[in-house]
C-alpha positions in Angstrom: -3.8 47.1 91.0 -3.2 50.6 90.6 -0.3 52.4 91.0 -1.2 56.0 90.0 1.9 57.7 89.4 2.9 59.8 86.4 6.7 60.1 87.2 9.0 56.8 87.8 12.4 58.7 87.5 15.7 56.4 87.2 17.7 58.5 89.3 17.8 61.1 91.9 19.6 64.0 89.8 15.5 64.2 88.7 15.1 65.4 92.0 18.1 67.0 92.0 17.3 69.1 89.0 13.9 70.3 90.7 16.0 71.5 94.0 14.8 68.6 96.1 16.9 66.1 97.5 14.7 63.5 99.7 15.9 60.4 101.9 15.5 57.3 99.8 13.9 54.6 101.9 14.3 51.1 100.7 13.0 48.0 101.5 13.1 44.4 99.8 11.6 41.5 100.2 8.3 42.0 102.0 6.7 38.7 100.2 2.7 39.5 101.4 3.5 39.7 105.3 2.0 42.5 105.9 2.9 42.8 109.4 6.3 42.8 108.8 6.1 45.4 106.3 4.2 47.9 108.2 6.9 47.3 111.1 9.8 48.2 108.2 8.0 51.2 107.5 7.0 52.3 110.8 10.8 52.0 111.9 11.6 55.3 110.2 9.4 57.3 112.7 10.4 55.2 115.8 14.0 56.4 115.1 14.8 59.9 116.7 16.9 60.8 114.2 14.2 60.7 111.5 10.6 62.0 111.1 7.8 59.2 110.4 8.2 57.9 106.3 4.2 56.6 107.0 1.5 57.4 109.9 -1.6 55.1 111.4 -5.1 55.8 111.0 -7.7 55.1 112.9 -8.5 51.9 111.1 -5.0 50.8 111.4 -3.9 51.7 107.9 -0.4 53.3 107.1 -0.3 56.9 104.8 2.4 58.5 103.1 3.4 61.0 106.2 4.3 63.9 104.1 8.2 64.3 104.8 11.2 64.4 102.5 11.5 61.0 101.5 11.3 58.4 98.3 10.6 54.4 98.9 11.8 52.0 96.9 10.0 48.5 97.0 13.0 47.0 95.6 11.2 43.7 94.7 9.4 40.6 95.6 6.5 43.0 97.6 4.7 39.4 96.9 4.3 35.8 97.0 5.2 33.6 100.2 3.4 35.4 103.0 -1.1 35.8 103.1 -1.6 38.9 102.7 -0.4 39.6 99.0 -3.3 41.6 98.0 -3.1 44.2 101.4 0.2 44.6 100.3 0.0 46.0 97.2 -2.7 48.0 98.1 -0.3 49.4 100.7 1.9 50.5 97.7 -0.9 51.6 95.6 -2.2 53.7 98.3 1.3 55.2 99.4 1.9 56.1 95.7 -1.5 57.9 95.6 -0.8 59.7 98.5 3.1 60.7 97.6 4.0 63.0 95.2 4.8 62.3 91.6 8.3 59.6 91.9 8.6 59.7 95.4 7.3 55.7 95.6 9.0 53.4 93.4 8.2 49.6 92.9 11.1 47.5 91.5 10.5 44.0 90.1 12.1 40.7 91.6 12.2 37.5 90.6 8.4 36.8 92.2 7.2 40.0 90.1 8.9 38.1 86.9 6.7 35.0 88.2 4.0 37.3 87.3 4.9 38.2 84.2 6.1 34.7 82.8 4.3 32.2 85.2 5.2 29.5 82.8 8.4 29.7 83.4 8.3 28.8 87.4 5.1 27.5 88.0 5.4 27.3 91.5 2.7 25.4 93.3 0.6 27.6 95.6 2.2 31.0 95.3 0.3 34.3 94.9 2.2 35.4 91.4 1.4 32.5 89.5 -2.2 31.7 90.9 -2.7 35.7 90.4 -6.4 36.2 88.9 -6.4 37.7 85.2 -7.2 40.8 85.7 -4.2 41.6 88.3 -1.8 39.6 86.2 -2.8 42.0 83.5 -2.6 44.9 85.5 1.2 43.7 86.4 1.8 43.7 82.4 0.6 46.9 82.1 2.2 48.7 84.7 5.7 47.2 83.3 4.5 48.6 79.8 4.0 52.2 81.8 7.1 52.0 83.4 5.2 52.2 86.8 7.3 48.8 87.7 10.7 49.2 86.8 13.9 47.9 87.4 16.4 50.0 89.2 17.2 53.3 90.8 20.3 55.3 90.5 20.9 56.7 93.9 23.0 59.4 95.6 25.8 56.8 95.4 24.4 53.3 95.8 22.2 51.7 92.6 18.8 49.9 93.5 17.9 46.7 91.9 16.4 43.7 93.2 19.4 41.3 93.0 22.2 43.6 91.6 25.3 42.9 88.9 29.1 42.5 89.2 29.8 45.0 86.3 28.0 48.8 86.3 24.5 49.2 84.5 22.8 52.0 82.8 19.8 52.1 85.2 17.8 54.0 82.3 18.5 51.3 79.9 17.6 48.6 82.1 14.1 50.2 83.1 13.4 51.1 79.2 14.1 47.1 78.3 11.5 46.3 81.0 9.2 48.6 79.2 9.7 47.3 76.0 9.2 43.6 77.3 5.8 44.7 79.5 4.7 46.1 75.9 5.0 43.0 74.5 3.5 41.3 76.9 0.4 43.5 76.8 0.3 43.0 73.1 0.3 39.4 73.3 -2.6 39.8 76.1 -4.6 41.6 74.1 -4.2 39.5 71.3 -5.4 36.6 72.9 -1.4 34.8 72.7 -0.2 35.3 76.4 -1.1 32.4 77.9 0.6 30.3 75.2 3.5 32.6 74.0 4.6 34.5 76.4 7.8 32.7 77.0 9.0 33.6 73.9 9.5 37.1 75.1 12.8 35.7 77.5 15.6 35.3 75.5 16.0 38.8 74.2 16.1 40.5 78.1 18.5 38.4 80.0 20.2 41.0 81.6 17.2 41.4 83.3 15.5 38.4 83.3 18.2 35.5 83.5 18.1 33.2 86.1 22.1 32.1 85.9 21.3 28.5 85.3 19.0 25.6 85.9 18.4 26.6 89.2 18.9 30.2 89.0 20.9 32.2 91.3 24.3 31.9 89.6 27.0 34.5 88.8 25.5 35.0 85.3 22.7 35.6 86.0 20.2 38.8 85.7 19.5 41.6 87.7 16.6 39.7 89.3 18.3 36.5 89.8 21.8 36.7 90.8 22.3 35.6 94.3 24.5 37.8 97.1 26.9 35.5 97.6 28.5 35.8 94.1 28.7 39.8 94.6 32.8 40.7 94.1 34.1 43.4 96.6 34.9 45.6 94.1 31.5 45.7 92.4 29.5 49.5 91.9 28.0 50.5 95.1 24.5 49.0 95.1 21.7 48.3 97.5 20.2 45.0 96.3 17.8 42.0 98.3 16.6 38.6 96.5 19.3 36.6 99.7 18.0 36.6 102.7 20.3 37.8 105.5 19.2 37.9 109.4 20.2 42.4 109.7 21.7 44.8 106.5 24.6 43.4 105.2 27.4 44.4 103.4 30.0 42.7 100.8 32.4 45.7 99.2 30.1 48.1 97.8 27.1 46.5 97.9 24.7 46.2 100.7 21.8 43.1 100.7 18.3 44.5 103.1 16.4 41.2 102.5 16.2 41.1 105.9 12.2 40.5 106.8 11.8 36.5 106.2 14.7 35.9 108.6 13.0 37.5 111.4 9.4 36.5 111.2 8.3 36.0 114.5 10.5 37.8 116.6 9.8 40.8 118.2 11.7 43.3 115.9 14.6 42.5 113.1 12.5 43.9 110.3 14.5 46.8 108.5 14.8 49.3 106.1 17.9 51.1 104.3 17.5 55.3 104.2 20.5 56.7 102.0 21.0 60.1 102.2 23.3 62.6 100.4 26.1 62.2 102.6 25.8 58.0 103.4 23.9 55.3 103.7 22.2 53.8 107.3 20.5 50.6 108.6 17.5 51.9 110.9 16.2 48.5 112.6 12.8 47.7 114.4 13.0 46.6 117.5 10.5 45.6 120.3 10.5 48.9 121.7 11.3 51.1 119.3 14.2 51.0 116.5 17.9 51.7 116.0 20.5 53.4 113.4 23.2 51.7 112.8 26.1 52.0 109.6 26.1 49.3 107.1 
């Protein structure tokens, strides 16, 4: 894996501060169908009122279309679908082709599978059968900051599974840092595979899984399921709980939208915020739709 960017900014006023201020394109949730992902993307374009966020080669591959956008994987790109490895390279390649923090990767709670396998070890699943040298690569790209943890929008905050109380999106992302480095020290050190656990306790507000099953109100900002979400919580565009279209509770918006509509012909869907809101834009089987969240 190789995500070759040099910038992962926290927030847009980096963009701000350089005159620019792009769409931000989310998505959540992909979990290795392809398919579905490339319909997400391709959704932008099929709308009228926006220009293409990716176009088709020949060879059927997506590239970074050259507009003024960002795109946020915002978590679990991996694990339940076949096609794990095509979709990362889909990232990889998009973040080649973009310029510098204009394609941000957020870990979920599959990426964290990746990063502490022992902890989950669920049977058959791409992020904890993962082959050394990508699990590796994961660590390392945490260390880099190339895989953080949040986004601070225009209005909304980006996180994989969100919080009830405001969070200092920079803080967060250097704590992932600082665990990723650890991680990598431990690799390289030849104490990974029996220590890396140890790492947990001292980033729960990231890593916490809210109890024995996970999922619970205390839990972390890759864990906590929708459903707990207060109406008065910061405005936030999370994923992690699956939901059949965009949906909002309050101030927060859940787009883990793309397992609940495998198989039908359109449903997948991305979030675009702009300066002045925030939109649903929705692939359907002849084209897509806009609609408010």
């Amino acid at each position: 894996m190789d995500l070759a960017v040099d910038v992962t900014p926290s927030g847009i006023e980096w963009f701000r501060e350089r005159g620019e201020a792009p769409a931000i394109v989310s998505v959540s949730d992909v979990h290795g169908y392809l398919k579905a992902a490339r319909n997400a993307l391709t959704a932008v374009g099929d709308a009228e009122a926006f220009p293409p966020l990716v176009t088709l080669d020949d060879d059927g591959r997506l590239h970074w279309a050259g507009n003024d956008y960002m795109l946020v994987i915002n978590g679990d790109l991996i694990d339940r679908g076949d096609r794990n490895r095509e979709c990362l390279a889909l990232v990889e390649r998009l973040a080649a082709e973009a310029p510098d923090g204009r394609v941000r990767y957020h870990l979920g709670n599959h990426e964290m599978a990746a990063l502490f396998p022992d902890r989950f070890r669920w049977p058959g699943v791409y992020s904890v059968e993962m082959d050394d040298d990508v699990r590796r690569s994961f660590l390392e790209h945490v260390a880099d900051g190339r895989i953080a943890v949040g986004f601070d929008g225009y209005e909304y905050a980006y996180s994989h599974a969100g919080a009830n109380d405001s969070f200092d999106t920079k803080a967060v992302n250097g704590r992932a840092r600082d665990a990723g480095r650890r991680l990598v020290e431990m690799w390289r050190d030849g104490r990974y595979e029996t220590n890396h656990l140890d790492v947990l306790p001292e980033y729960q507000r990231i890593f916490g899984v809210g109890g024995e099953f996970g999922r619970g109100p205390s839990a972390g900002l890759l864990w906590m399921d929708f459903k707990h979400m207060e109406p008065d919580a910061p405005p936030q565009v999370v994923g992690h709980s699956r939901q059949q279209r965009p949906t909002r509770t309050g101030n927060v918006v859940c787009e883990n939208v793309i397992r609940d509509n495998l198989g039908l012909p359109g449903g997948e869907a991305v979030l675009i915020e702009q300066p002045d809101g925030i939109v649903a834009v929705t692939k359907t089987s002849d084209g897509a739709t806009v609609t408010e969240v």
